[in-house]
C-alpha positions as CSV (number, residue, x, y, z in Angstrom):
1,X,-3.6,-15.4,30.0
2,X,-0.2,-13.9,28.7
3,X,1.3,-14.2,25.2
4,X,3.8,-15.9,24.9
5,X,5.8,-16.9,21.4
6,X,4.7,-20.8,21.8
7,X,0.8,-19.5,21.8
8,X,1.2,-17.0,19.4
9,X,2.9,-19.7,17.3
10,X,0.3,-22.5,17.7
11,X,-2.2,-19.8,16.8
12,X,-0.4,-19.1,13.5
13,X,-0.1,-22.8,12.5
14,X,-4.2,-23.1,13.2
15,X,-5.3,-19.8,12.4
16,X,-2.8,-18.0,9.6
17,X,-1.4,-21.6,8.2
18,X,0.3,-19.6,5.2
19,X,2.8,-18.0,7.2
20,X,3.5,-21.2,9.5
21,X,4.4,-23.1,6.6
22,X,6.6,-19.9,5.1
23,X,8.8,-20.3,8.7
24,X,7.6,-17.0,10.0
25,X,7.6,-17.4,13.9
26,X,7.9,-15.3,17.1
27,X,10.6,-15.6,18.8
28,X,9.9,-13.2,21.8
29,X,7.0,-10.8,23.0
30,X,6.6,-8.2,25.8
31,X,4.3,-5.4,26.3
32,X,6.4,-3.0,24.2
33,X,8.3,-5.1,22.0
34,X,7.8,-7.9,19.4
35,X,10.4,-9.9,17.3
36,X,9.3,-11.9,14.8
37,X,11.7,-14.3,12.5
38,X,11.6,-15.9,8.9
39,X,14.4,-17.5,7.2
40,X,14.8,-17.6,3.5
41,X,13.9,-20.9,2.1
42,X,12.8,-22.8,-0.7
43,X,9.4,-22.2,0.0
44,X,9.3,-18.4,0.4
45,X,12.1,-17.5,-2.3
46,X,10.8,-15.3,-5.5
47,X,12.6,-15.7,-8.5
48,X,15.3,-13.5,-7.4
49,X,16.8,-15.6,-4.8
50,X,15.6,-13.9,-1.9
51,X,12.5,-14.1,0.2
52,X,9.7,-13.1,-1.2
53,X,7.9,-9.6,-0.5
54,X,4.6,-11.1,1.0
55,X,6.7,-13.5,3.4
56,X,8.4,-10.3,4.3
57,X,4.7,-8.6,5.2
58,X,3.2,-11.6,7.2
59,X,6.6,-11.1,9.4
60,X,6.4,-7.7,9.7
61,X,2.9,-7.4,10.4
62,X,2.6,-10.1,12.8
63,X,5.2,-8.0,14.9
64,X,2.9,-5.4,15.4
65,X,-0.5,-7.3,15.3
66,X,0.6,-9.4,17.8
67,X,1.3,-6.6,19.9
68,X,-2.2,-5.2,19.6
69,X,-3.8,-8.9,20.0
70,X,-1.8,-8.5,23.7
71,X,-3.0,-5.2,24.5
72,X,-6.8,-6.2,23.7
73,X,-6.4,-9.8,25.3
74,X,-5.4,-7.4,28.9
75,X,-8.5,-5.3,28.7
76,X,-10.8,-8.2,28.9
77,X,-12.8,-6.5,26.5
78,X,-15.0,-6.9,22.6
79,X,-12.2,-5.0,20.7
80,X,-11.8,-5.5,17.0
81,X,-8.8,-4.7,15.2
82,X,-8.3,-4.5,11.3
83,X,-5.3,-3.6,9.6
84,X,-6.3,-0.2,7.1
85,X,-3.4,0.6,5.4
86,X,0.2,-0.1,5.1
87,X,3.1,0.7,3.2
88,X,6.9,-0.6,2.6
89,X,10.5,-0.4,1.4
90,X,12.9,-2.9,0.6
91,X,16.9,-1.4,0.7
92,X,18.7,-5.3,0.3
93,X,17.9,-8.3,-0.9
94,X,16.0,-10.2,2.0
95,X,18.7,-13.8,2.3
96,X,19.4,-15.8,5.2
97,X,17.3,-15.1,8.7
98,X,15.2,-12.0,9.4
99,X,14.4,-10.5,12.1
100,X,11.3,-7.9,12.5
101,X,11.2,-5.9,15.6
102,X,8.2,-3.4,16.2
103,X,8.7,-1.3,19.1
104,X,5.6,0.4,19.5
105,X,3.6,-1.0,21.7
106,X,3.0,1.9,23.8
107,X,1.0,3.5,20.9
108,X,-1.6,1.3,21.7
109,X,-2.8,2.0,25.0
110,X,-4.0,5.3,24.7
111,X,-5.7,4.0,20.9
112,X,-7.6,1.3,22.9
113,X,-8.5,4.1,25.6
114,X,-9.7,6.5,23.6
115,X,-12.2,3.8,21.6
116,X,-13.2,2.5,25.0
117,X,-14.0,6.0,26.0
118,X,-15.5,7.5,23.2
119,X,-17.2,4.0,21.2
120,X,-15.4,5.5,18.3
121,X,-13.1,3.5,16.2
122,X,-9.5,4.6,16.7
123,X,-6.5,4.5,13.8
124,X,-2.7,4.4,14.5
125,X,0.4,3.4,12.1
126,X,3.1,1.3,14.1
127,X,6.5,0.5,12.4
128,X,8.3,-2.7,11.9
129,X,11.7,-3.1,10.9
130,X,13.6,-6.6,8.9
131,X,17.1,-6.6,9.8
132,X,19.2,-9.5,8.4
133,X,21.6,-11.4,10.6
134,X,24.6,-9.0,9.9
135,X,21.8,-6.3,11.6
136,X,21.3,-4.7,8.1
137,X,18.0,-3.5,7.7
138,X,16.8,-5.1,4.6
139,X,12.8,-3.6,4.9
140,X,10.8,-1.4,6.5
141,X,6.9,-1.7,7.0
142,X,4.2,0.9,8.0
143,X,1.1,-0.3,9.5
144,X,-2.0,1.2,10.1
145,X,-4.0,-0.3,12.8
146,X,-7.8,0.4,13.4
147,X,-9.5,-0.9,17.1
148,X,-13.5,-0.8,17.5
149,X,-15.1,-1.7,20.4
150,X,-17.4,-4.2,19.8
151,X,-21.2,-4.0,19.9
């Protein structure tokens, strides 16, 4: 079965309810590629008028986690995946929509090979980027992914 936004986006309402009701939603996945969108509301403000940092890191690592939910759902295979570590910086005030883009789904392949290979848990950082609708990047996030083959 292929991801599409509409699944990914019923799973976040049912599985990751925070973010639903924050706004964050994909808006369009491929096996490279995932865009993810929030705009700044009410709900996800902080008390600087602009979206709030943790709305900002559901986005941004929803971008990238959906990416590696794909990649696993293709092998057919007991993966686990767990985010380790990440880091972030903020340049602008996050107001209006944003849009986080990770483009690394390629780095993912090889991660879920090599653990599939070796039964060895494998770690790799992928990159997603908030750009507000002038195309201003407003944050950028660092994740580091770990996959596991399941026992």
């Amino acid at each position: 079965m292929k991801m599409t936004p509409a699944k990914l986006n019923s799973f976040l309402m049912l599985k990751l309810p925070s973010a639903w009701f924050c706004g964050v939603r994909v808006e369009h996945i491929d096996d490279r590629n995932c865009k993810v969108g929030v705009k700044h509301r009410w709900i996800n403000q902080n008390p600087f008028k602009s979206m709030y940092f943790a709305v900002q890191a559901m986005a941004a690592e929803l971008s990238t986690g959906a990416l590696v939910m794909s990649k696993i759902q293709q092998e057919n295979k007991k993966i686990s995946m767990l985010v380790a570590q990440n880091k972030s910086t903020f340049s602008k005030k996050a107001t209006g929509k944003i849009t986080f883009t990770s483009e690394d789904g390629d780095k993912i392949t090889e991660a879920i090979r090599r653990t599939l290979t070796s039964g060895e848990g494998e770690t790799f950082w992928m990159k997603s980027v908030g750009r507000n609708e002038d195309g201003v990047e407003v944050s950028e996030f660092d994740f580091e992914w770990t996959v596991r083959v399941k026992n």
